[in-house]
Wavefront OBJ file of the C-alpha trace (Angstrom):
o trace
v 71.752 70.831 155.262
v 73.658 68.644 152.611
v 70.965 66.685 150.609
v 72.968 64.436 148.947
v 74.006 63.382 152.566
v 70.550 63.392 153.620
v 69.053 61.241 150.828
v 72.008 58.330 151.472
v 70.726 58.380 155.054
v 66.831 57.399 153.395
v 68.286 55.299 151.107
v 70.108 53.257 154.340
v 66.583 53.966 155.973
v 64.742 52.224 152.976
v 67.008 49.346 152.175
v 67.047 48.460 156.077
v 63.417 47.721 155.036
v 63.749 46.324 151.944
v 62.804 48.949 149.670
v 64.773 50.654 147.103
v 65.550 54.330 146.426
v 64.365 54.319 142.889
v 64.111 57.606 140.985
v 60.476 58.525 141.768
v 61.566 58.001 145.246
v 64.284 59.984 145.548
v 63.252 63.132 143.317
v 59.976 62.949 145.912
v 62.789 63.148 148.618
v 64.550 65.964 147.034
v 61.473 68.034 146.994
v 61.259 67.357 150.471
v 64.094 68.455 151.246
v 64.540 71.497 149.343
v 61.350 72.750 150.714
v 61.651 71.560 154.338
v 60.236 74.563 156.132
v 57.023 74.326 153.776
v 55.214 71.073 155.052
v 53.891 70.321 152.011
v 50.960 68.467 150.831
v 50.426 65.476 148.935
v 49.219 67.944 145.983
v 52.260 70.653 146.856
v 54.669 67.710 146.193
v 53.526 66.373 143.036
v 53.271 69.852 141.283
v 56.894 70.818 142.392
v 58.082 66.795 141.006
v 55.778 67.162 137.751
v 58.393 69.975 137.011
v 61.932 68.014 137.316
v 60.155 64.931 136.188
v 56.613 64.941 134.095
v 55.831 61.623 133.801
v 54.983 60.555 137.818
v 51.432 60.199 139.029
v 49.791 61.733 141.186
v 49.463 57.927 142.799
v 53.524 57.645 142.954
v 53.604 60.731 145.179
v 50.782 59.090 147.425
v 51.989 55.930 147.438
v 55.703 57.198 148.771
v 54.568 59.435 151.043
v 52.756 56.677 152.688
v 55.313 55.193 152.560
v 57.989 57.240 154.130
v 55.765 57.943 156.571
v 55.025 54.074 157.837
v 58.863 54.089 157.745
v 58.699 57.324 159.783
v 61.371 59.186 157.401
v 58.514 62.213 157.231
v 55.264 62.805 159.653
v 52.107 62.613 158.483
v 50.515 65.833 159.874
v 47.233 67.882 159.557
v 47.000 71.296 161.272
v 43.228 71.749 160.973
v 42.973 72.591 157.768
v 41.951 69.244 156.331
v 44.480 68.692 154.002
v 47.565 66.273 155.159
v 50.938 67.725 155.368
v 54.553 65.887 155.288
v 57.151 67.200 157.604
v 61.150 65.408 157.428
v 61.769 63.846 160.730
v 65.301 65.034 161.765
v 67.403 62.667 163.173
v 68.689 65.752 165.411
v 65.965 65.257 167.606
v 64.522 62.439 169.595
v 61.090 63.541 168.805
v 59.121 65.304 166.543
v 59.367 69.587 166.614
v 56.113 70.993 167.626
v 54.842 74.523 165.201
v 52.589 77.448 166.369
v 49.862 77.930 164.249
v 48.172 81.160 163.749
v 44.220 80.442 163.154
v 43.816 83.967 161.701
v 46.191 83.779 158.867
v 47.241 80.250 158.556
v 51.141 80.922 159.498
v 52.860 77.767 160.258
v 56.267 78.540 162.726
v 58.007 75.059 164.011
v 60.326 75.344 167.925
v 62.743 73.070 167.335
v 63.409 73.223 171.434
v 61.842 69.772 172.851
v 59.952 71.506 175.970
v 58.907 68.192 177.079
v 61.189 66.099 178.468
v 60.787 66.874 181.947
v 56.755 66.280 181.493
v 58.388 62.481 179.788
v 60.387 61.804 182.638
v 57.749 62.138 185.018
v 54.960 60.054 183.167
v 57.901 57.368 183.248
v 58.557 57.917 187.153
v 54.714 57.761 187.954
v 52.963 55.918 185.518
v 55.302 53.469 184.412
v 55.407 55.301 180.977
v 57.662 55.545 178.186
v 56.714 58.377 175.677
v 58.385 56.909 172.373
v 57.385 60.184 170.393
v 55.180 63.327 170.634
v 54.514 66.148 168.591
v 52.720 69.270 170.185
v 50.729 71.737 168.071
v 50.105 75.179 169.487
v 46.953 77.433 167.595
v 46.124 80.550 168.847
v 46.681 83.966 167.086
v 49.887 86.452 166.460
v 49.754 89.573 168.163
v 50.252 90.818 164.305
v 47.304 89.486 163.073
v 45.000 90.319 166.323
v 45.036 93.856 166.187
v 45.002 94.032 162.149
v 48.984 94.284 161.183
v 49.275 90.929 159.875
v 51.149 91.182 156.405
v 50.654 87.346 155.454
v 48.199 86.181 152.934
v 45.003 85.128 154.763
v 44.791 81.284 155.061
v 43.281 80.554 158.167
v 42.712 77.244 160.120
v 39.506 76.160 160.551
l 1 2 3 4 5 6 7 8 9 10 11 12 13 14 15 16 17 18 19 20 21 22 23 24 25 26 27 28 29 30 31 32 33 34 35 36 37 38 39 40 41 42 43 44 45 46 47 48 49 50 51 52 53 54 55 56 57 58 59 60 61 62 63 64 65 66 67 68 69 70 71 72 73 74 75 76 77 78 79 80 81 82 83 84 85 86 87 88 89 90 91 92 93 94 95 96 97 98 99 100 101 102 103 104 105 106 107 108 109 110 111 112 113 114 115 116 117 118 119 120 121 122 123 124 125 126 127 128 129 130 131 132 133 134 135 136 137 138 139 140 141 142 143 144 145 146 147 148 149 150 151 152 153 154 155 156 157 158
């Protein structure tokens, strides 16, 4: 992924809307970005942009991750844990990506596949319709961590 390509793409995003990229913003981006497979929390976020730039709040980070998210540039997700998680919407895909999540040690895996499109184009046919967006969120339990193998760190889902 080239992330000077994809912050120009936010910046379009945000101007279209009439906000500007300013620094906070786009250092909050960057973090994003660099740690895409992470889903990171409003906390996770701040930490990682307290190092490349001390001086933002804790509020900032809040503030444009609500933000992003009413613009739809990131999800606003929770996985049963409690604690709300941002996730970079690709423009790749029409909808959202959908993750397994193991309630025994917390792993988070996202399918990028969109499995539903056939289950769309019926509720469209019969109902009358349109699904604009969807995410899917699978929890159940690796195989690994079932019979006592699992090697991750224990953070399970409640």
């Amino acid at each position: 992924m080239n992330v000077t390509a994809e912050i120009e793409k936010i910046k379009r995003s945000l101007m279209e809307n009439g906000y500007k990229l300013t620094t906070q913003r786009e250092i909050i981006v960057r973090v994003l970005l660099e740690n895409e497979e992470d889903h990171l929390s409003a906390e996770d976020v701040y930490m990682l942009v307290k190092e490349k730039f001390p001086e933002i709040g804790l509020a900032t980070v809040y503030r444009t991750l609500e933000l992003l998210a009413e613009l739809q540039i990131v999800a606003k997700m929770n996985f049963g844990d409690g604690v709300a998680r941002f996730d970079l919407r690709g423009e790749d895909h029409e909808h959202m990506h959908h993750h397994l999540i193991c309630q025994k040690c917390g792993a988070l895996e996202e399918i990028k596949e969109d499995w539903l499109v056939e289950l769309e184009e019926r509720l469209e046919r019969e109902y009358g319709f349109k699904v604009l967006d969807h995410r899917l969120d699978f929890t159940g339990n690796y195989k690994s961590c079932s019979s006592g193998e699992c090697k991750r760190d224990c953070k399970a889902v409640s």
